[in-house]
C-alpha positions as CSV (number, residue, x, y, z in Angstrom):
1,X,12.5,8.8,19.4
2,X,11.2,7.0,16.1
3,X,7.2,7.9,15.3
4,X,5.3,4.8,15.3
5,X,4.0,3.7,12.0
6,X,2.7,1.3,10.2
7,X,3.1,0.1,6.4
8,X,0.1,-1.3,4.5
9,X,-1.2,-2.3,0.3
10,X,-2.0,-4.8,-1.5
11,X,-0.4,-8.0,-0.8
12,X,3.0,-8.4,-4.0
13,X,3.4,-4.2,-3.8
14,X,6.9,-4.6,-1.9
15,X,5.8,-4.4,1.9
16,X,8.4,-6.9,2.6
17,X,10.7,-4.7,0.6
18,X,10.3,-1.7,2.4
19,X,10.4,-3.2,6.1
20,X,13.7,-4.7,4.4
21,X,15.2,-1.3,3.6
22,X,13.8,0.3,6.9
23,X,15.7,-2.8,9.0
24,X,18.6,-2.0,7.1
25,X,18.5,1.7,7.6
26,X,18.7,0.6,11.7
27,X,15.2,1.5,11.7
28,X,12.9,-1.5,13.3
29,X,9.9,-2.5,11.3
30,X,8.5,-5.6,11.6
31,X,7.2,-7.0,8.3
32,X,4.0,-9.1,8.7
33,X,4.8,-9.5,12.5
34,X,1.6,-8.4,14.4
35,X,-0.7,-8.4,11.3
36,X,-1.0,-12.0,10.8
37,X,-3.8,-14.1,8.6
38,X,-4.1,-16.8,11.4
39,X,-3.9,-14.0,14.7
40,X,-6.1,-11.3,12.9
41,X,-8.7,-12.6,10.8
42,X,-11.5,-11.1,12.8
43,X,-9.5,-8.6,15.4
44,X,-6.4,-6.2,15.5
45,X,-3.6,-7.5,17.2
46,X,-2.4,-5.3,20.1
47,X,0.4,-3.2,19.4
48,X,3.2,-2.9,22.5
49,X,5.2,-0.2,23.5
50,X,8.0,-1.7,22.4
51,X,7.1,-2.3,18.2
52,X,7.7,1.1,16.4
53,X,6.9,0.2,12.8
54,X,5.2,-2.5,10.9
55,X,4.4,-3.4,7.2
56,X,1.7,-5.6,6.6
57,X,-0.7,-5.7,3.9
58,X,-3.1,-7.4,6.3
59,X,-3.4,-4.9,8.3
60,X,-5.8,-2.7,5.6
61,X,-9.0,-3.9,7.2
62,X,-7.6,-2.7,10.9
63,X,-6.4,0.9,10.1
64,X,-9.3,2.5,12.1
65,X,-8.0,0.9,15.5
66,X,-4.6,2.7,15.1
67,X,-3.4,4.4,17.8
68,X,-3.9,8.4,17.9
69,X,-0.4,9.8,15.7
70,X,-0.2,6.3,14.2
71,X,1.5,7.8,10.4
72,X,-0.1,5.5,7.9
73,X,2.1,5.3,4.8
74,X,0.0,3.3,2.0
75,X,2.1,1.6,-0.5
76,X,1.1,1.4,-4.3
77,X,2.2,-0.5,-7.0
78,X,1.5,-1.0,-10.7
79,X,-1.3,-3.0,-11.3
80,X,-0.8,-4.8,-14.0
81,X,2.6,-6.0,-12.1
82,X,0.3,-6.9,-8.5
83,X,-1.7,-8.8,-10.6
84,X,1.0,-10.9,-12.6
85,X,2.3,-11.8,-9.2
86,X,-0.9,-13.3,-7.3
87,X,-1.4,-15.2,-10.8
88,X,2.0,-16.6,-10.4
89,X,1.5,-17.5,-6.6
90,X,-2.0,-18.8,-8.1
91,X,-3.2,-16.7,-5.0
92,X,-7.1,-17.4,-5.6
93,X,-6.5,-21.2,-6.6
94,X,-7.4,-23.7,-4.1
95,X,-7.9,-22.8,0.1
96,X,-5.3,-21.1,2.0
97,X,-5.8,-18.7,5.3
98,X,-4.4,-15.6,3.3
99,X,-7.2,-16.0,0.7
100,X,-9.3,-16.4,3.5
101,X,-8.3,-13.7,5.1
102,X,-9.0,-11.5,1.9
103,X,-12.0,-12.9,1.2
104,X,-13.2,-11.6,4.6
105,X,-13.0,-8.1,3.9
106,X,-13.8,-7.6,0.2
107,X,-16.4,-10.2,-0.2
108,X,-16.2,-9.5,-4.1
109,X,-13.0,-11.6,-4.0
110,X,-15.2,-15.1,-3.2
111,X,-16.4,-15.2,-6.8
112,X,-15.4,-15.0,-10.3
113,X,-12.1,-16.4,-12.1
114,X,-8.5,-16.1,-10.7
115,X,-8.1,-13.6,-12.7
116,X,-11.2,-11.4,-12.0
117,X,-10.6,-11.6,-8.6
118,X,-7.0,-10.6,-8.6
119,X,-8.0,-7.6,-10.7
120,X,-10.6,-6.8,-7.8
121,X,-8.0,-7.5,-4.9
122,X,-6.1,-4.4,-6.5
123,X,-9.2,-2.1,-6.3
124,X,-10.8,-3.4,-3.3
125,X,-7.5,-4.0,-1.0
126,X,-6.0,0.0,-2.0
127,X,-10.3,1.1,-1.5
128,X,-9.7,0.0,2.2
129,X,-6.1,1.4,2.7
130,X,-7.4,4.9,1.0
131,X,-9.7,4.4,3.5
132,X,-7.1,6.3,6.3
133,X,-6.9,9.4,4.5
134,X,-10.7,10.5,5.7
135,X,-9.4,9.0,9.6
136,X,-8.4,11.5,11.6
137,X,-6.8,10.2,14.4
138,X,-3.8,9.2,11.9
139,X,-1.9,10.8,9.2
140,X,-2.1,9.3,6.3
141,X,0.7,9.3,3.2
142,X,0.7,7.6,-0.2
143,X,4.0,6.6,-2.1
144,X,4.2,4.1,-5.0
145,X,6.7,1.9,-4.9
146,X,8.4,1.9,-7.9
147,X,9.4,5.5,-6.3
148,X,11.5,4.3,-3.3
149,X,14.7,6.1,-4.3
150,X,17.4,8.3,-2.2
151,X,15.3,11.1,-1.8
152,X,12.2,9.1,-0.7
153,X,14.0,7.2,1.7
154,X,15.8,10.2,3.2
155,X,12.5,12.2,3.5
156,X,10.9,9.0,5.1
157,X,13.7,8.8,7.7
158,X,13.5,12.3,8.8
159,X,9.8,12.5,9.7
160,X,10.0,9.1,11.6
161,X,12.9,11.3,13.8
162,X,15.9,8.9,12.6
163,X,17.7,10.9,9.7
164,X,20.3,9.0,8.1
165,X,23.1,10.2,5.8
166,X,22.6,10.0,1.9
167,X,25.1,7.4,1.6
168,X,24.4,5.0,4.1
169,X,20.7,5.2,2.1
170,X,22.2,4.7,-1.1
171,X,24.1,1.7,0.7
172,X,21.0,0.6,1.6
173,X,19.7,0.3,-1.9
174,X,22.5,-1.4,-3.6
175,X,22.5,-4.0,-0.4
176,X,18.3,-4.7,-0.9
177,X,17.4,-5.5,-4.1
178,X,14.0,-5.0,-5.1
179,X,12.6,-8.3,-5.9
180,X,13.7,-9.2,-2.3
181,X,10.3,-11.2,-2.0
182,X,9.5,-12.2,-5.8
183,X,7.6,-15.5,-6.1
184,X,6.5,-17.9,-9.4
185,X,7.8,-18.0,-13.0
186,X,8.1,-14.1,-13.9
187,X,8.5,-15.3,-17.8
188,X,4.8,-16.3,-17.6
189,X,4.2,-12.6,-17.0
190,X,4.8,-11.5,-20.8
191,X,0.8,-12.7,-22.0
192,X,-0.9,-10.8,-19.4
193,X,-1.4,-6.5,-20.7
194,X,-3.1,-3.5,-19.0
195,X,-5.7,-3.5,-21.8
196,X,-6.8,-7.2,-21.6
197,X,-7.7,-7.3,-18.0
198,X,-11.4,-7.8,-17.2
199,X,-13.0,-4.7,-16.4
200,X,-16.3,-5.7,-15.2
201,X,-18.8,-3.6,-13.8
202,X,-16.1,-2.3,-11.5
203,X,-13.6,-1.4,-15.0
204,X,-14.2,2.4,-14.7
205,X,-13.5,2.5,-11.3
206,X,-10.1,0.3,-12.0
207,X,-9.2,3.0,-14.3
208,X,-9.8,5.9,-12.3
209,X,-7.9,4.2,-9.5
210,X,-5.1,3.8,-11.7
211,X,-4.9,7.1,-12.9
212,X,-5.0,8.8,-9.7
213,X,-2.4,6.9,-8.3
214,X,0.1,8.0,-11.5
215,X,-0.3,4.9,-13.8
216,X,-1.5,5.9,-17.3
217,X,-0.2,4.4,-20.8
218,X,0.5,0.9,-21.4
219,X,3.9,0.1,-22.3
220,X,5.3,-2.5,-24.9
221,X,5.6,-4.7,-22.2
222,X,2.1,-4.7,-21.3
223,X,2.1,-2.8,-17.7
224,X,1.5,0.7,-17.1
225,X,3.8,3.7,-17.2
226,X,4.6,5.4,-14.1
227,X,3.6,9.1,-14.7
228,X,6.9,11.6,-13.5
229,X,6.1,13.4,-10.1
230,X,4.7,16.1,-10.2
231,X,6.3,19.0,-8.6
232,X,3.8,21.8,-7.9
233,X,2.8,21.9,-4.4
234,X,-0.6,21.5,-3.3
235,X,-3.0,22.0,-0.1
236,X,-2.6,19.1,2.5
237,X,-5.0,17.1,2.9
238,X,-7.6,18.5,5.3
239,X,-7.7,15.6,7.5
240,X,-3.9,15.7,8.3
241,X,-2.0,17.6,10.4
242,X,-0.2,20.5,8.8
243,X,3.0,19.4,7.3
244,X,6.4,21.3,7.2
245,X,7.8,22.4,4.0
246,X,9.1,19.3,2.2
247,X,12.0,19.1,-0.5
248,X,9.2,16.3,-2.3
249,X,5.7,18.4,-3.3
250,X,2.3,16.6,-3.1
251,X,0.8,15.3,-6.3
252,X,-2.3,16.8,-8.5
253,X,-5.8,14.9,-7.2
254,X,-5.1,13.1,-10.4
255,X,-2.0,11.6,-10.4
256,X,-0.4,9.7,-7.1
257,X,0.8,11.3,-4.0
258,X,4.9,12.5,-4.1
259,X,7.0,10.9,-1.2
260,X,6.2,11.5,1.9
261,X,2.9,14.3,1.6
262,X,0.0,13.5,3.1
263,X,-2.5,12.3,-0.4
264,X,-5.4,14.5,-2.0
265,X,-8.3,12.4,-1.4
266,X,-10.0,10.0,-3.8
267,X,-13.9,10.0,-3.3
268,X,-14.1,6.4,-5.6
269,X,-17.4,4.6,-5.1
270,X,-16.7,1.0,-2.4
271,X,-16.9,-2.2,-4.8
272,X,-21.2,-2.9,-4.5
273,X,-21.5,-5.3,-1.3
274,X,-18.7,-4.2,0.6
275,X,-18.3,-7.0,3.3
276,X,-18.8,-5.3,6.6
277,X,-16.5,-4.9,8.8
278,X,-16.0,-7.9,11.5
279,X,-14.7,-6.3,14.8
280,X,-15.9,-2.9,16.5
281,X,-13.0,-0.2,15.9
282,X,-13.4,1.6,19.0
283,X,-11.6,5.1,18.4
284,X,-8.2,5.6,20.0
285,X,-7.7,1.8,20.8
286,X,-3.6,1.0,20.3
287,X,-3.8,-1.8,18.2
């Protein structure tokens, strides 16, 4: 029987991706299904019996109505890249109900330039997902994304109970590629570099964020480098149920979690006047 779970970043960090690969792999997950901007702006939508898996980064705010078991797997990405991409979408331009939505739940996101605020989203949106690993009614897991590979995909398989062989994952992979959901004029992307992104009053917190999660160095193109896994194997987190021994270790506190471990926590201080939250999260509630 597949383990329910549910998927959940910033919005551009390859959720849609992900749920892509996992459909592929004959394993449902709904992407953007039950977490939607117009159905959940103010509640979590009700999860059936019948949906196993979602991936939604909507669904960040919501993570305290999970079901008891409910594995959380919180997807990172690069972000210099996340950022490039809600510029391109000109995410913060004009009135949509996703901006609406975001603006909702990190309340620093309703002023300052596009810009600005899309280098907030990346703090303030992973602040609430980090959130889970201090929850614990679920399990919580960090990945980045530029790690999906074989091994993560085969680890990921076998603890939600549906192992698959190596070679239908690598099938997988060469089937999906990975700018399945790229949006906007990526040659724009060129003029925008890790060290001239406003830091703010919230800059030392951007850069501990992003050092903890394995991004350190900018490259030539102007992103960051994904630090290597590391390999020695650490303590799980003590808010997780013990894990079995894992062919993928967990990370140091200072770089991101490896596939599939539950993540050390990060202690990082909330953005100053955190929007509160806008429906009761009554514990144990299957949402």
């Amino acid at each position: 029987m597949t383990r329910r779970f549910l998927i959940t970043g910033c919005g551009r960090s390859g959720t849609g991706y992900i749920a892509t690969l996992l459909g592929e792999l004959g394993i449902p997950c709904g992407h953007e299904v039950l977490y939607q901007p117009e159905t959940c702006i103010e509640r979590a939508p009700e999860w059936s019996e019948s949906v196993v898996g979602e991936s939604s980064w909507l669904a960040a705010p919501y993570l305290a109505t999970l079901a008891e078991g409910t594995l959380v797997l919180h997807q990172v990405r690069e972000p210099v890249a996340v950022v490039r991409s809600f510029l391109r979408i000109r995410f913060f331009e004009g009135k949509s109900v996703w901006k609406r939505f975001a603006e909702a739940h990190v309340a620093e996101l309703a002023s300052g330039t596009p810009l600005e605020r899309c280098v907030k989203y990346w703090l303030g949106w992973n602040q609430l997902c980090q959130a889970a690993s201090g929850m614990r009614h679920v399990e919580y897991r960090r990945h980045r994304l530029e790690d999906i590979d074989v091994d993560f995909l085969d680890e990921l398989c076998s603890t939600l109970g549906e192992p698959r062989e190596r070679a239908t994952i690598v099938a997988a992979l060469d089937r999906i590629p990975r700018d399945t959901n790229t949006s906007g004029a990526k040659h724009q992307d060129g003029s925008l570099r890790w060290s001239n992104l406003p830091r703010g009053e919230w800059g030392a917190e951007l850069e501990d964020l992003a050092g903890r999660y394995g991004y350190a160095g900018e490259l030539p193109d102007g992103g960051l480098r994904s630090q290597p896994r590391p390999r020695a194997a650490l303590p799980s987190h003590p808010s997780s149920p013990a894990q079995p021994a894992s062919l993928i270790h967990p990370a140091s506190p200072t770089h991101s979690a490896s596939p599939m471990l539950p993540a050390p926590p990060i202690h990082a201080a909330p953005l100053t006047h955190r929007a509160p939250p806008t429906h009761p999260a009554p514990p144990g509630h299957a949402s």
